[in-house]
DOPA-360984 format. One record per residue: residue number from 1; x, y, z of N, C-alpha, C, O, CB in turn; residue in three letters. Coordinates in steps of 0.2 Angstrom, whole numbers. Last residue first. Glycine has a CB too. Example, Ala and Ser with C-alpha at 12.3 -4.5 7.8 and 13.67 -1.06 7.14 Angstrom:
+-----+-------+-------+-------+-------+-------+-------+-------+-------+-------+-------+-------+-------+-------+-------+-------+-----+
|   n |   n.X |   n.Y |   n.Z |  ca.X |  ca.Y |  ca.Z |   c.X |   c.Y |   c.Z |   o.X |   o.Y |   o.Z |  cb.X |  cb.Y |  cb.Z | res |
+-----+-------+-------+-------+-------+-------+-------+-------+-------+-------+-------+-------+-------+-------+-------+-------+-----+
|   2 |    64 |   -11 |    35 |    68 |    -5 |    36 |    64 |     0 |    39 |    67 |     6 |    40 |    70 |    -3 |    29 | ser |
|   1 |    66 |   -28 |    39 |    62 |   -22 |    39 |    66 |   -16 |    39 |    71 |   -17 |    42 |    57 |   -22 |    45 | ala |
+-----+-------+-------+-------+-------+-------+-------+-------+-------+-------+-------+-------+-------+-------+-------+-------+-----+
END
This chain:
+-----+-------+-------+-------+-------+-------+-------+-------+-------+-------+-------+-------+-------+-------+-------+-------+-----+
|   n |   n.X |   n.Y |   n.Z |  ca.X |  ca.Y |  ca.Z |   c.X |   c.Y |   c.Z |   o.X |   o.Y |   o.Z |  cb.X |  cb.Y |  cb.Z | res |
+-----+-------+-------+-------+-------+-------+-------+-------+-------+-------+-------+-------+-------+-------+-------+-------+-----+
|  89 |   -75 |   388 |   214 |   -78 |   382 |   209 |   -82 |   378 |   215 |   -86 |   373 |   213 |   -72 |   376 |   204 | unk |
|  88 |   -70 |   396 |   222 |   -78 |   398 |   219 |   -81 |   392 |   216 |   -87 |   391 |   215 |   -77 |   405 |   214 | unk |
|  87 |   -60 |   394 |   230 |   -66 |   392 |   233 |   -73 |   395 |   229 |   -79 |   395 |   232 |   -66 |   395 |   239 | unk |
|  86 |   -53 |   390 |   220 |   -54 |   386 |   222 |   -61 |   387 |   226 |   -65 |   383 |   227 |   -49 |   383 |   224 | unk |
|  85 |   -48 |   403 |   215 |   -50 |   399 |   210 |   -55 |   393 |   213 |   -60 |   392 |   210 |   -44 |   397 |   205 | unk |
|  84 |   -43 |   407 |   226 |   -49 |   411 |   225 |   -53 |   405 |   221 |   -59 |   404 |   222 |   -48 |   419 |   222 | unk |
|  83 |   -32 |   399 |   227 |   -36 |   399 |   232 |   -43 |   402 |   230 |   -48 |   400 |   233 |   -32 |   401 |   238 | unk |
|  82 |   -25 |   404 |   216 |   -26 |   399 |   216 |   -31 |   397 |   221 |   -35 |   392 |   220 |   -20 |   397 |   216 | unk |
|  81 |   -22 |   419 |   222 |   -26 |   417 |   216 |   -29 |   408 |   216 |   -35 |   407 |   217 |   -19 |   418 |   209 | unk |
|  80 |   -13 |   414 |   233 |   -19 |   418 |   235 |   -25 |   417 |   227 |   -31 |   415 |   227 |   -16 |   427 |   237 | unk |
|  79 |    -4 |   409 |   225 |    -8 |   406 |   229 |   -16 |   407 |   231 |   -21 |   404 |   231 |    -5 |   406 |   234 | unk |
|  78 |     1 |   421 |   218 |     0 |   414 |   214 |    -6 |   409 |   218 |   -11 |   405 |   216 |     8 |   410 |   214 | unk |
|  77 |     4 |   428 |   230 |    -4 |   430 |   225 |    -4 |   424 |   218 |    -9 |   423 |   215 |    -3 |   440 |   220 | unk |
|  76 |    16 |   423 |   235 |    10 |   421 |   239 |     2 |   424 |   234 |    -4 |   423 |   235 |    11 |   424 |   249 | unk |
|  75 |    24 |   422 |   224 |    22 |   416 |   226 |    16 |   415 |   229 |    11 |   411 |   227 |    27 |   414 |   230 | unk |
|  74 |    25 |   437 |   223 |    24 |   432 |   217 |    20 |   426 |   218 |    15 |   425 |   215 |    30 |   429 |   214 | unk |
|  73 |    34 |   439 |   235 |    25 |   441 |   235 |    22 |   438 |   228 |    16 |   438 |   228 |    24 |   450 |   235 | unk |
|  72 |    43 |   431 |   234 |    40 |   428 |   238 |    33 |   432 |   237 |    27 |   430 |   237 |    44 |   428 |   244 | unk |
|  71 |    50 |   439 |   225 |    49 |   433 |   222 |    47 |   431 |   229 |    51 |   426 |   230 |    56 |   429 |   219 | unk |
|  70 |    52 |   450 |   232 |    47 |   451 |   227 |    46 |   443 |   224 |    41 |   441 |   221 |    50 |   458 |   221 | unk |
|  69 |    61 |   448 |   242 |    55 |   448 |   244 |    50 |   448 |   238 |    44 |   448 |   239 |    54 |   453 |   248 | unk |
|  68 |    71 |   445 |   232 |    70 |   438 |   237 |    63 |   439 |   237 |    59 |   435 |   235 |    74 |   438 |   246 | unk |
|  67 |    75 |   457 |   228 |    74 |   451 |   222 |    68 |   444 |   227 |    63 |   441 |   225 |    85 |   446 |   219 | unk |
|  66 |    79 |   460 |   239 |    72 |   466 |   236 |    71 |   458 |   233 |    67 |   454 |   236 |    74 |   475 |   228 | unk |
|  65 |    91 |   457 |   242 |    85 |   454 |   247 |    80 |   458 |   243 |    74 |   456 |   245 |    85 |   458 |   257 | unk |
|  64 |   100 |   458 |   232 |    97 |   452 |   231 |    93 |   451 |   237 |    90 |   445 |   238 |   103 |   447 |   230 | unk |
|  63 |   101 |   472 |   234 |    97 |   468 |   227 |    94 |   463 |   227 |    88 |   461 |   224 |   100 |   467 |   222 | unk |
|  62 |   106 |   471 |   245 |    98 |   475 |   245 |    96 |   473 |   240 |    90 |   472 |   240 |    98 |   483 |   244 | unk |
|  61 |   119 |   466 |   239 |   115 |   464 |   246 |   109 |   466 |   246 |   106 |   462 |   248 |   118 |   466 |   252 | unk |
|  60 |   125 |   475 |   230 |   123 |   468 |   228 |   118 |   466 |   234 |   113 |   463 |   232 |   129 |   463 |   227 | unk |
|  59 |   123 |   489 |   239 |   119 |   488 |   234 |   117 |   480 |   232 |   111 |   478 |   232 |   122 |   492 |   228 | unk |
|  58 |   135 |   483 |   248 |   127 |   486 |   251 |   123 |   487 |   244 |   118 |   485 |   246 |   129 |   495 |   256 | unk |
|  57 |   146 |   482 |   239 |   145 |   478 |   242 |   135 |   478 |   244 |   131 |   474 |   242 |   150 |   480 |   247 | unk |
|  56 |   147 |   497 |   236 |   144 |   491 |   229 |   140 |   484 |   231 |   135 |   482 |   229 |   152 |   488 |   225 | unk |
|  55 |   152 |   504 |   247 |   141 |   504 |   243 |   139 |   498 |   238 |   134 |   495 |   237 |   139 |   512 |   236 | unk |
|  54 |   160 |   498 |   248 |   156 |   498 |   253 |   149 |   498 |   252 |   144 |   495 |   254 |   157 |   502 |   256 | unk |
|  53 |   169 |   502 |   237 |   169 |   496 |   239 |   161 |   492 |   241 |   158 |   487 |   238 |   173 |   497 |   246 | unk |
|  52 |   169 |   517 |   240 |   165 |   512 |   234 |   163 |   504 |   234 |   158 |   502 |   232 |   170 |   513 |   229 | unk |
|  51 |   176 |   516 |   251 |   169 |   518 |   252 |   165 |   516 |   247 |   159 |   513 |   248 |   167 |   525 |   252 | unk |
|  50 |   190 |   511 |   245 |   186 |   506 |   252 |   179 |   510 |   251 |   175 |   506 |   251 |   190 |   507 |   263 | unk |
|  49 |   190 |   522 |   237 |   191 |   514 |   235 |   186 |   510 |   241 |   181 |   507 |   240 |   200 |   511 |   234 | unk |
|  48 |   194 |   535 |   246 |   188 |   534 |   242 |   187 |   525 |   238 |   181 |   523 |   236 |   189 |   540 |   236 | unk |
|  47 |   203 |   530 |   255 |   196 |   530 |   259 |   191 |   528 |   254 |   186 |   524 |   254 |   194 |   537 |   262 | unk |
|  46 |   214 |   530 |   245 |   210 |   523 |   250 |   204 |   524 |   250 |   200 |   521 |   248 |   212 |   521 |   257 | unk |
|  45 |   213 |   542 |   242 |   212 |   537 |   237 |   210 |   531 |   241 |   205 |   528 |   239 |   218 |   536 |   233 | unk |
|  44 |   216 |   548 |   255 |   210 |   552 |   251 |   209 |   545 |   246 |   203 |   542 |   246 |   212 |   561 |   247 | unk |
|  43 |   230 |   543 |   256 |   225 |   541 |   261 |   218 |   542 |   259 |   214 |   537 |   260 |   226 |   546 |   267 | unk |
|  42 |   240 |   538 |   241 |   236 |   542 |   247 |   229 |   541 |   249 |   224 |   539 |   246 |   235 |   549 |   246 | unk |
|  41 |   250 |   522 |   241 |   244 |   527 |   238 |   242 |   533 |   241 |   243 |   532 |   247 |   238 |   523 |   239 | unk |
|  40 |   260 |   511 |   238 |   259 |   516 |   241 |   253 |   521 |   235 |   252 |   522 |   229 |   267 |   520 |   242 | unk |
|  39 |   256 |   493 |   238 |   257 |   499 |   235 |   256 |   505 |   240 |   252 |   505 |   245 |   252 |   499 |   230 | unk |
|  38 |   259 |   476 |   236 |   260 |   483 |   241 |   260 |   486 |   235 |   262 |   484 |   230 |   267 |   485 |   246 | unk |
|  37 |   256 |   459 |   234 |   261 |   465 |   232 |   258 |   469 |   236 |   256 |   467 |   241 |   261 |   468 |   225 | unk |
|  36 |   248 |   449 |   238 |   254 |   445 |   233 |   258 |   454 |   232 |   263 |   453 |   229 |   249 |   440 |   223 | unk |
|  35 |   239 |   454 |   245 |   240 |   445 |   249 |   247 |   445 |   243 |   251 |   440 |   244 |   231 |   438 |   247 | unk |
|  34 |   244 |   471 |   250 |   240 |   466 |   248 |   242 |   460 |   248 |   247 |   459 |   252 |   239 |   466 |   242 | unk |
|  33 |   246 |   483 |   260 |   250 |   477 |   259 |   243 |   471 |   256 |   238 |   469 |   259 |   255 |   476 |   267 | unk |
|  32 |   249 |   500 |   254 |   243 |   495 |   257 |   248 |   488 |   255 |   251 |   487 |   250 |   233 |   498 |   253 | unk |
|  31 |   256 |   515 |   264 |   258 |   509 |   258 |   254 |   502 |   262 |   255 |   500 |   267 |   268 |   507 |   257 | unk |
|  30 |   249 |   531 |   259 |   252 |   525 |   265 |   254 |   519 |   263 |   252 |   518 |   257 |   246 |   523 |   270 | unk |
|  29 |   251 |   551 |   263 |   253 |   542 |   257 |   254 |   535 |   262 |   258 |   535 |   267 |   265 |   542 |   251 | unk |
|  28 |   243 |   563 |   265 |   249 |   558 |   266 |   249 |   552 |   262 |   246 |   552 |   257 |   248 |   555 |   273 | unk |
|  27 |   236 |   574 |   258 |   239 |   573 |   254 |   243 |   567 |   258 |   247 |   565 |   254 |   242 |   580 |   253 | unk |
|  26 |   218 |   580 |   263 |   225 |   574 |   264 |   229 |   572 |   258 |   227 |   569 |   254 |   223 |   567 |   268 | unk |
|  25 |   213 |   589 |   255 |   218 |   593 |   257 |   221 |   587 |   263 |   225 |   589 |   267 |   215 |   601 |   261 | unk |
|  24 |   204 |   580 |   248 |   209 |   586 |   242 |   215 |   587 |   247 |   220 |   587 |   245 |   204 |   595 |   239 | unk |
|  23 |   196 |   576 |   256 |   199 |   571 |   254 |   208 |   574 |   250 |   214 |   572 |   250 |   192 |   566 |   248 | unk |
|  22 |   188 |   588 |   261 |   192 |   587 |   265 |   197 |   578 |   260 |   200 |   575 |   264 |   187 |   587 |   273 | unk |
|  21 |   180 |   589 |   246 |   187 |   595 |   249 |   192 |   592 |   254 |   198 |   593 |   254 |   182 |   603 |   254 | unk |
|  20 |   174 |   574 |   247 |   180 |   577 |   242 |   183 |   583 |   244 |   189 |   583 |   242 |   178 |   579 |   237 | unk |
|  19 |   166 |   579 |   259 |   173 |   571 |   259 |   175 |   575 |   255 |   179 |   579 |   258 |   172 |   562 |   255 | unk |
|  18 |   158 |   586 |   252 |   164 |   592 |   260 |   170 |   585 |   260 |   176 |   586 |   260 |   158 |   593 |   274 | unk |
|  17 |   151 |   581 |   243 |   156 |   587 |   242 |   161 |   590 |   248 |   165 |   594 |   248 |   151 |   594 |   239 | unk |
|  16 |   146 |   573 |   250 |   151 |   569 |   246 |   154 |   577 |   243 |   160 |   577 |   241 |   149 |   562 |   240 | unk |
|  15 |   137 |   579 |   258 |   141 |   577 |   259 |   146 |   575 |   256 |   151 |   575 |   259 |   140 |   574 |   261 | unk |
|  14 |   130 |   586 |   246 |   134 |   591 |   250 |   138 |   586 |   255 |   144 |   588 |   257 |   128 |   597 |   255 | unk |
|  13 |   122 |   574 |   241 |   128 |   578 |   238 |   133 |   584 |   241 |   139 |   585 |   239 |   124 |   582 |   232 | unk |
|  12 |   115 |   569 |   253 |   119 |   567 |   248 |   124 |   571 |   247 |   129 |   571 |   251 |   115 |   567 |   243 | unk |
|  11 |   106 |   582 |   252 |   110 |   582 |   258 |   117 |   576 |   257 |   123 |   578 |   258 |   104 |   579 |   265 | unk |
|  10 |   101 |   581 |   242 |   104 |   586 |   241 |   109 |   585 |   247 |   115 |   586 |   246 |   100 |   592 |   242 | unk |
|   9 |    94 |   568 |   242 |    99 |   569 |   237 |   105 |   576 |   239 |   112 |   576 |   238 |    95 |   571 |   229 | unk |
|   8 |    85 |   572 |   252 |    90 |   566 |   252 |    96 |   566 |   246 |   102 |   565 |   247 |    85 |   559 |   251 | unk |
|   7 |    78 |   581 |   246 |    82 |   583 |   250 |    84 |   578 |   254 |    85 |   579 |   260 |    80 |   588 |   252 | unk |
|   6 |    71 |   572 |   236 |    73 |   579 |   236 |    79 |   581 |   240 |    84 |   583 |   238 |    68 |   583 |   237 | unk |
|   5 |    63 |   563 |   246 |    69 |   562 |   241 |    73 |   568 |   238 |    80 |   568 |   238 |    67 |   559 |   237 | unk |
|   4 |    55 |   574 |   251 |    59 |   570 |   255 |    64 |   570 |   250 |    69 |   574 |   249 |    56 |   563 |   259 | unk |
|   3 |    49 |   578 |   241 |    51 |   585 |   244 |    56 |   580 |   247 |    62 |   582 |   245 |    45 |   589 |   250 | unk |
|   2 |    39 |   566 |   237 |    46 |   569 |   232 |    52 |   576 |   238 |    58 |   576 |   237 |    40 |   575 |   224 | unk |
|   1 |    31 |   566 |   246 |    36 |   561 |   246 |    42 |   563 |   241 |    48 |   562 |   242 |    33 |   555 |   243 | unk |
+-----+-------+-------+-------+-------+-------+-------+-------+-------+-------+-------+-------+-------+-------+-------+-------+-----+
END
């Protein structure tokens, strides 16, 4: 199980190292229009903002389903306890 994660990271890291070479050699500028201003930025700086964005997004979301399912397996060995208590008395 380790071997896998192991080379979940690596593979990981060799991606976000070819984004960053290929992020290095777009140099265009685009100008992003927000609800109250604009800015010009390069293209490599968007992508990298919108991806961060993306994970941050996809982490709060996984946190708060992990948080959900563990506060339901709480619930049902509360029961499951409570049930054992009951059929022994």
């Amino acid at each position: 199980m380790k071997l896998k994660g192991l080379l979940s990271l690596i593979a990981v890291l060799v991606l976000l190292l070819i984004g960053g070479f290929i992020g290095s050699q777009n140099t265009h500028s685009v100008t992003v229009n927000y609800l109250v201003a604009q800015s010009d930025m390069r293209v490599s700086l968007l992508m990298l903002i919108v991806f961060l964005c993306g994970v941050l997004l996809s982490v709060i979301l996984f946190s708060l389903y992990v948080l959900r399912l563990k506060w339901r397996v709480a619930s049902l060995e509360r029961q499951l306890k409570k049930s054992n208590r009951v059929e022994i008395l």
